[in-house]
C-alpha positions as CSV (number, residue, x, y, z in Angstrom):
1,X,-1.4,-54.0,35.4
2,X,-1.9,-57.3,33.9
3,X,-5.7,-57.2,33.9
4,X,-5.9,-53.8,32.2
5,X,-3.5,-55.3,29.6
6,X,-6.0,-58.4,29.2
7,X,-8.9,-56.8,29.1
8,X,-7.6,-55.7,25.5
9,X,-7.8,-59.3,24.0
10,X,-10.9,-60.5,23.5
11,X,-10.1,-64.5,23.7
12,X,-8.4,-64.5,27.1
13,X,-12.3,-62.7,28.8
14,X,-13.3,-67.1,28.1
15,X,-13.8,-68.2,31.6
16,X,-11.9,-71.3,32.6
17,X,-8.9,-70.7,29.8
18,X,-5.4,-69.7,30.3
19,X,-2.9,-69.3,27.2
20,X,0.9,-69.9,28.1
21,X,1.3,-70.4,24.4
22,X,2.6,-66.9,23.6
23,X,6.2,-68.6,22.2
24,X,4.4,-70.1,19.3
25,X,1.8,-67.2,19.2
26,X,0.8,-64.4,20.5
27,X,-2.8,-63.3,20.7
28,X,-3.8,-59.9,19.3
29,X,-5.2,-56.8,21.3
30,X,-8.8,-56.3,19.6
31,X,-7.1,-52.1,18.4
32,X,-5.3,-54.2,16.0
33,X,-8.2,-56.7,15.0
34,X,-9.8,-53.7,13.9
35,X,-7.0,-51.7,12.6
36,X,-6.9,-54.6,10.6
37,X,-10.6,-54.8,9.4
38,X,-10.9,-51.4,9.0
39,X,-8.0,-50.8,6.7
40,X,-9.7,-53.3,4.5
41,X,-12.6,-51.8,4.6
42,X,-11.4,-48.2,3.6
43,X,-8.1,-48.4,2.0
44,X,-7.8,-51.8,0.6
45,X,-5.3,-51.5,-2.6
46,X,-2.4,-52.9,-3.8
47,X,0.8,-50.0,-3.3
48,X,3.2,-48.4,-5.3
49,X,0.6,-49.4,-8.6
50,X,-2.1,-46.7,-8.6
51,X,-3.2,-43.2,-8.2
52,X,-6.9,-43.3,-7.4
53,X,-7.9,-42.6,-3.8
54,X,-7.7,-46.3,-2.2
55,X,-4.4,-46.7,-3.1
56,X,-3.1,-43.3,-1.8
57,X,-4.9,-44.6,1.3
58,X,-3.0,-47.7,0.9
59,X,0.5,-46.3,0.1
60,X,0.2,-43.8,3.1
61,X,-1.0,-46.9,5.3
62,X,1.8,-49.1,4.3
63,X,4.4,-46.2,4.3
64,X,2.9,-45.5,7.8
65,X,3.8,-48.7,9.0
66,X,6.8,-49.0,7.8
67,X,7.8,-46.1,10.3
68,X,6.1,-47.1,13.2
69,X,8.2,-50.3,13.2
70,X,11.4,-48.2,12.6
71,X,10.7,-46.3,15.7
72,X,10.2,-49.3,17.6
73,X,13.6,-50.4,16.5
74,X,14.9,-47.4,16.7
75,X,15.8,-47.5,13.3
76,X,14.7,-45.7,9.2
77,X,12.1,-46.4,7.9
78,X,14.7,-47.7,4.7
79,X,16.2,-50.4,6.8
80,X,12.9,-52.0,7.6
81,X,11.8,-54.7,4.9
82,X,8.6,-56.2,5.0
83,X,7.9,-60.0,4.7
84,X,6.0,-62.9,5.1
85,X,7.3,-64.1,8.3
86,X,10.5,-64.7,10.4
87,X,11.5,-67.3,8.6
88,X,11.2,-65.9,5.1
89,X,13.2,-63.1,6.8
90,X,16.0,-65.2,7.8
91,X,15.9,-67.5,4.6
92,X,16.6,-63.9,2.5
93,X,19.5,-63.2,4.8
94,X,21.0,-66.1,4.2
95,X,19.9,-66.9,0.6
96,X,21.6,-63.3,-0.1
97,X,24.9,-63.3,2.1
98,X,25.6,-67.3,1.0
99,X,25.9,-65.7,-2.5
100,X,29.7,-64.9,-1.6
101,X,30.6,-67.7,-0.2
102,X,32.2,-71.1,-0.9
103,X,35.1,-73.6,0.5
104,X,37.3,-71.9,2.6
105,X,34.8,-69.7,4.7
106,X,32.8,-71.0,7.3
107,X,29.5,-69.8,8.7
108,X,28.5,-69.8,12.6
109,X,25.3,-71.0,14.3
110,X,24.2,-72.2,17.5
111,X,22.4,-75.2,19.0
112,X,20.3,-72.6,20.7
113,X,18.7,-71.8,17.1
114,X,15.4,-72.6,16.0
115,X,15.3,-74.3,12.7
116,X,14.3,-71.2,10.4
117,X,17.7,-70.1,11.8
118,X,20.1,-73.0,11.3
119,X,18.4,-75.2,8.5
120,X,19.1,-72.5,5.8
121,X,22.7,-72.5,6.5
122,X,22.6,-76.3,6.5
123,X,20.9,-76.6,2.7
124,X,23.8,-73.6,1.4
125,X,26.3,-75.3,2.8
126,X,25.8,-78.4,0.6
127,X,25.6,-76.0,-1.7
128,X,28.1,-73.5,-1.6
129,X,30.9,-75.8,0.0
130,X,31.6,-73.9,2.9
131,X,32.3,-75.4,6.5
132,X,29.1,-75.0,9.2
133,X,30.1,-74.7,12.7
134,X,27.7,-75.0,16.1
135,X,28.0,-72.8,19.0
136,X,27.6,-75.2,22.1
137,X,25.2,-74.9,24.8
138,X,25.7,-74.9,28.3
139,X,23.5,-77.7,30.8
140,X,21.0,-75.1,31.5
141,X,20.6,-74.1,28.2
142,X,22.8,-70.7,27.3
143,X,24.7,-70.4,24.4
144,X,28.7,-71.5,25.5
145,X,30.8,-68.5,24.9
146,X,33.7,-69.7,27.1
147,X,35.5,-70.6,24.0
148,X,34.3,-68.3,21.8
149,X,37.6,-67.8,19.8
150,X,38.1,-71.8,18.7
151,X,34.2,-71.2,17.1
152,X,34.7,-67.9,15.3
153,X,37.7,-67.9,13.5
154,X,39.0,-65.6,11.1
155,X,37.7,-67.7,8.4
156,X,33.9,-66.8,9.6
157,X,32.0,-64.6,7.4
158,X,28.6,-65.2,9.1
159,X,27.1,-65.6,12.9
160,X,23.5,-66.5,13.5
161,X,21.8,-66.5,16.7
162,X,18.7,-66.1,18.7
163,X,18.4,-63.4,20.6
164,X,15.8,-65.2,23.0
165,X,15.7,-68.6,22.9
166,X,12.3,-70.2,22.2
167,X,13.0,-73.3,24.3
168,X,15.0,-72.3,27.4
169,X,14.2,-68.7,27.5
170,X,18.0,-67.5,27.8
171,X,19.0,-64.0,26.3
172,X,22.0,-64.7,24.3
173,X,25.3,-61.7,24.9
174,X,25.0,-60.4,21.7
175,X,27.5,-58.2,22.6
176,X,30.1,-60.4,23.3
177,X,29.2,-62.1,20.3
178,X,29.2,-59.0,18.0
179,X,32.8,-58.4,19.1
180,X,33.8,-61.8,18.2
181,X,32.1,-61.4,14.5
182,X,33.1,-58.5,13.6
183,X,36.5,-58.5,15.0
184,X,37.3,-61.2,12.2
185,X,34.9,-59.2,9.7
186,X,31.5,-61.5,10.3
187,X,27.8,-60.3,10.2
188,X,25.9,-60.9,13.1
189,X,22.4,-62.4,11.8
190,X,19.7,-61.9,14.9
191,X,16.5,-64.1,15.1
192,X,14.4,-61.3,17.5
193,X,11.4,-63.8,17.5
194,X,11.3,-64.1,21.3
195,X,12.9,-61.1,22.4
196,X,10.8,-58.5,20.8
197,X,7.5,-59.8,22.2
198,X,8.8,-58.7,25.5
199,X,9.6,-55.0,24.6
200,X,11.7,-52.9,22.9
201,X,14.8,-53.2,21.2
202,X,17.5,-51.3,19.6
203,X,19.4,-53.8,17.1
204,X,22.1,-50.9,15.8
205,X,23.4,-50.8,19.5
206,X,23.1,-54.6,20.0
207,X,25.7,-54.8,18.0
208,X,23.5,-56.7,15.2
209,X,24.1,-56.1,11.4
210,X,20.4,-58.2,10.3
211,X,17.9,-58.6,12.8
212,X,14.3,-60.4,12.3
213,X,11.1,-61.1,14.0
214,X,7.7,-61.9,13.5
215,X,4.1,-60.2,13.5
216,X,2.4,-62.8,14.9
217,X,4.5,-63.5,18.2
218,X,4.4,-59.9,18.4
219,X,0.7,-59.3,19.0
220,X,0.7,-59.0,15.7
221,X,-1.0,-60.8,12.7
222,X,-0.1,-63.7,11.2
223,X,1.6,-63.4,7.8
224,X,3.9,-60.3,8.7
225,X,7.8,-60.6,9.4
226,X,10.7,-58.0,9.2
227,X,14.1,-58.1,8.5
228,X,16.0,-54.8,9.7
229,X,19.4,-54.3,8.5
230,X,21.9,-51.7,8.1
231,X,21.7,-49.6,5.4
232,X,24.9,-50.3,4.2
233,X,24.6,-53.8,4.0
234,X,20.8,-53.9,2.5
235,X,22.1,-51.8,0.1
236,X,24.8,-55.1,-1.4
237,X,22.4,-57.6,-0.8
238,X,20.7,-59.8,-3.3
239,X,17.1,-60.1,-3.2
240,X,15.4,-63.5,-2.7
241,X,12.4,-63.0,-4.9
242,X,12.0,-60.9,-8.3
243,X,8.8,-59.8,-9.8
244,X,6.4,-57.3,-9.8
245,X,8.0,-53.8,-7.0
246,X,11.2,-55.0,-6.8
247,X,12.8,-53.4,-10.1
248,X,14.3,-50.7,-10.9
249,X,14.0,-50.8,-14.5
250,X,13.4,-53.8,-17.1
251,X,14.4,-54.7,-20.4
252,X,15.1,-57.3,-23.1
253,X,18.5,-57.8,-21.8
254,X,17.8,-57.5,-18.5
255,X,16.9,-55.5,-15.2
256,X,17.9,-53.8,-12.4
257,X,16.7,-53.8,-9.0
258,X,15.1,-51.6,-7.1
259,X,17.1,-49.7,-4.0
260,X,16.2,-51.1,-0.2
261,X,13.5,-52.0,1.5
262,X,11.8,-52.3,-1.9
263,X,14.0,-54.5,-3.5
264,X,13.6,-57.9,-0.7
265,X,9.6,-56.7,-1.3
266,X,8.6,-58.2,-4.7
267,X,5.1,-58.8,-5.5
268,X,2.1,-57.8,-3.9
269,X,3.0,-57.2,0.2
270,X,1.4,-58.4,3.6
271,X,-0.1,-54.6,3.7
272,X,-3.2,-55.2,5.8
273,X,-1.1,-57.1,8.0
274,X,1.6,-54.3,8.2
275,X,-0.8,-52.3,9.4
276,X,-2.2,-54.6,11.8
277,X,1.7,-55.0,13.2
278,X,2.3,-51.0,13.8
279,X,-1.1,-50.6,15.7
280,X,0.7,-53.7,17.5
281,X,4.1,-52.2,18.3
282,X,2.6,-49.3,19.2
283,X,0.5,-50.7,22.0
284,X,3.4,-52.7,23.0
285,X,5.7,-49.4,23.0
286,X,2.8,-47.5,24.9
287,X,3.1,-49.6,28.1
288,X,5.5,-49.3,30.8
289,X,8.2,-51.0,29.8
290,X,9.9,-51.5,33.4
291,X,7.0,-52.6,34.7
292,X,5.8,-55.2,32.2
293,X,9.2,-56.7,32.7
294,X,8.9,-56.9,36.4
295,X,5.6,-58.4,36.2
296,X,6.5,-61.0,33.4
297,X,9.3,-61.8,35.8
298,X,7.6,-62.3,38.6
299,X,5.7,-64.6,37.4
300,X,8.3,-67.0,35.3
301,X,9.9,-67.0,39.2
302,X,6.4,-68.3,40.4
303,X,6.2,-70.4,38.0
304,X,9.5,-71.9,38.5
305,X,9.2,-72.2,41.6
306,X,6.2,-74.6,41.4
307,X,7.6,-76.6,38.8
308,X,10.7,-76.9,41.2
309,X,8.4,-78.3,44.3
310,X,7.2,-80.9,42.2
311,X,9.0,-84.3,42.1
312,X,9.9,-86.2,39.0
313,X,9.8,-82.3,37.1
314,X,12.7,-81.4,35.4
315,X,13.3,-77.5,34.5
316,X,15.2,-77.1,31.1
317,X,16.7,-73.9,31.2
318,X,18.1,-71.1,33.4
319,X,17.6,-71.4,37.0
320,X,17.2,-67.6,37.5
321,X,15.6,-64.8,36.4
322,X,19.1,-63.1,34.7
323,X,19.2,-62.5,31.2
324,X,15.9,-64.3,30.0
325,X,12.5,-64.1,28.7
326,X,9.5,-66.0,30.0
327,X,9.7,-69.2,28.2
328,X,9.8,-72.1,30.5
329,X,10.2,-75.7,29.0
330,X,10.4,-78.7,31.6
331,X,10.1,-82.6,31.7
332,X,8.2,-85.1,33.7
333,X,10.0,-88.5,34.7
334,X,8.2,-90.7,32.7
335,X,5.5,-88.9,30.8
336,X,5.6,-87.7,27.3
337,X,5.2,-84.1,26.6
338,X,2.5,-84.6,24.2
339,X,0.4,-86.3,26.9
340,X,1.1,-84.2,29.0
341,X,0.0,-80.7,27.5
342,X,-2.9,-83.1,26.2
343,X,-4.0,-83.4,29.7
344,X,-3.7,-79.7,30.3
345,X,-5.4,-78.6,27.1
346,X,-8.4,-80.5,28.8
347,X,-7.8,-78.6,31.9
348,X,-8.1,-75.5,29.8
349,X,-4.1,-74.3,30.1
350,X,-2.6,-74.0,26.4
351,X,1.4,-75.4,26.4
352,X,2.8,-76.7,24.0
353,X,4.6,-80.3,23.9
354,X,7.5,-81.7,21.6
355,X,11.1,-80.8,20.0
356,X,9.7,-76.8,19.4
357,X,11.6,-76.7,15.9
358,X,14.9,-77.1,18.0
359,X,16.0,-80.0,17.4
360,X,19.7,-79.9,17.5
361,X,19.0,-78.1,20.8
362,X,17.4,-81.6,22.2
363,X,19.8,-83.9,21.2
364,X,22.4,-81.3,22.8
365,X,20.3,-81.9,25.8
366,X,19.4,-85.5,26.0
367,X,15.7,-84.7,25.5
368,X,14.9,-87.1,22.6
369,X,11.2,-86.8,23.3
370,X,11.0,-82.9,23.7
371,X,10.2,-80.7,26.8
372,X,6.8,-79.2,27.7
373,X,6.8,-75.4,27.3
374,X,5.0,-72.6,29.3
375,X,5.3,-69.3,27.7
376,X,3.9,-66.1,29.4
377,X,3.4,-62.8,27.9
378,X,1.9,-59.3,28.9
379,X,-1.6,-60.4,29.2
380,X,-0.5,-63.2,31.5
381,X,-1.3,-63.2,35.2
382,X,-1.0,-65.2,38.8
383,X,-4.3,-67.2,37.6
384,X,-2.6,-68.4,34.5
385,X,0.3,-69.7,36.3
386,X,-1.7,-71.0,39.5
387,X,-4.1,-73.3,37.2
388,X,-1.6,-74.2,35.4
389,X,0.5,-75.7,38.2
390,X,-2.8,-77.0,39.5
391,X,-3.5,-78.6,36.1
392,X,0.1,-80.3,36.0
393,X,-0.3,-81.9,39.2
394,X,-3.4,-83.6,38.7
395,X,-2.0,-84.7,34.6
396,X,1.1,-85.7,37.4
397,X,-0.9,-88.1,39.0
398,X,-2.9,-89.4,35.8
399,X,-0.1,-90.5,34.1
400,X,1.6,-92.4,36.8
């Protein structure tokens, strides 16, 4: 299976490179390279500002899109909003539900969270007043629910968590955790960066109120994000932006906005890119989902395994293959990360080295220094993870 799925991505056919960099980015099958090209080359308008042919073209493209990624979240097309990224995604979330709160309430996030995730509720809470508190992590890097009740509180408006974490690879119980939120009236915010590279995903029956991801880790292009939320709730939400699309009507005195998704989508949107992301989902969607999961399984366990034979290596994460993605982050005794995925880059395996934009996850862990992270994807195969443990052993004995 997982040559047929990389024969569709024109980088990985290089001879002598192997990308275990899918965490930060994914690479893009060349259907959506072209779906990409060729909707700027036919249909290239801006939407919802014309009537001439290109931008019917554009409008039914962007439309299109919209409810291809619906599907994919099993959701309408009304509660998918376009954006510019994850991050902007989660920044409106927060930027719009902070607007209600102040001293008093208190908002929840975890040490699991990237930074897109937890710095926004760290800038509104100097703002707004209210008290931040941090979900704990366990040693192998899940999010601690065992005391869930002494973290969520009745005073919680807000939870934010990652569905996947980007540094461990552990799938949070969003379950568990929707229970705890909403029992005491909370939204459950959702960043779906990791997980939704990986296959699909239903954030309604998660349990999730807001859910976000990005194009580009996706197999998407870059410059594409999406928030999903329910109806209901994009429909009190404050936008982030105003301008140009996001109005309902405008005067002298004043204006009115515009009703979901249109309203979070002012100015001109990432429509090329839109497209580029449904032709993306789709292919995703069109493979066998059971089987894509087995393989990527397969080989984080190889890959673990490796890593585990080797002496001074340090795996930072789950020890299993339960409830997690294929993100693997690990240590060497003595070697710096950045050296170390130096050495590797010059062996032709992509990692990546440092704190991944988790900080408060390494100083939760001890890792002041940062991990090194291999992360695998659908085009990934035994190759990828054989050189790379290859590669590691001979950076191994360079360094020491």
């Amino acid at each position: 299976m997982s040559q047929t799925i990389r024969d569709a991505f024109p980088v990985l056919t290089r001879p002598g490179f192997h990308y275990l960099d899918s965490a930060a980015m994914a690479q893009v099958p060349g259907i959506v390279v072209e779906a990409v090209a060729a909707h700027d080359r036919t249909a290239r308008s801006n939407v919802r500002r014309g009537l001439h042919e290109l931008a019917r073209r554009a409008d039914e493209a962007y439309d299109g899109a919209r409810a291809t990624v619906a599907r994919f979240l099993n959701a309408t097309p009304d509660e998918i909003v376009f954006t510019g990224g994850c991050t902007l995604a989660l920044n409106m979330v927060a930027r719009g539900l902070a607007k209600d709160l102040g001293p008093g309430d208190q908002v929840v996030v975890s040490r699991l969270d990237h930074h897109s995730a937890c710095l926004p509720w760290m800038e509104l809470r100097d703002e707004k007043g209210f008290e931040l508190r941090w979900l704990p992590v366990t040693p192998e890097g899940r999010l601690d629910l065992s005391d869930l009740a002494s973290v969520i509180t009745p005073a919680c408006k807000v939870v934010s968590v990652p569905h996947a974490s980007n540094v461990t690879g552990a799938v949070s119980d969003l379950a568990k955790l929707a229970e705890a939120a909403h029992a005491c009236g909370a939204k459950l915010v959702v960043d779906g960066a990791q997980m939704v590279p990986h296959g699909r995903v239903d954030p309604r029956a998660l349990g999730a109120d807001f859910y976000a991801f990005a194009g580009h880790k996706a197999y998407g292009p870059t410059g594409i994000g999406v928030l999903w939320g329910r109806a209901e709730l994009l429909a009190g939400l404050a936008p982030l932006l105003v301008g140009g699309g996001m109005v309902g009507s405008v005067s002298e005195d004043g204006f009115t906005w515009a009703e979901p998704p249109h309203r979070f989508e002012a100015g001109t949107p990432p429509v090329a890119q839109a497209v580029g992301l449904a032709v993306a989902l789709d292919w995703l969607s069109g493979l066998d989902q059971a089987a894509l999961h087995q393989q990527e399984m397969a080989l984080t366990w190889h890959l673990l395994d490796g890593l585990w034979a080797m002496e001074g290596v340090r795996v930072i994460g789950p020890m299993g293959l339960e409830a997690r993605v294929p993100v693997v982050s690990f240590t060497v005794e003595g070697a710096h990360p950045h050296d170390l995925a130096h050495l590797l880059a010059e062996r032709g395996v992509a990692v990546r080295g440092g704190a991944h934009c988790a900080r408060p996850l390494m100083l939760a862990l001890g890792l002041e220094e940062g991990t090194v992270r291999a992360s695998l994807a659908a085009y990934s195969d035994r190759a990828d993870v054989d050189i790379t443990l290859a590669a590691l052993a001979e950076a191994i004995k360079v360094l020491r």
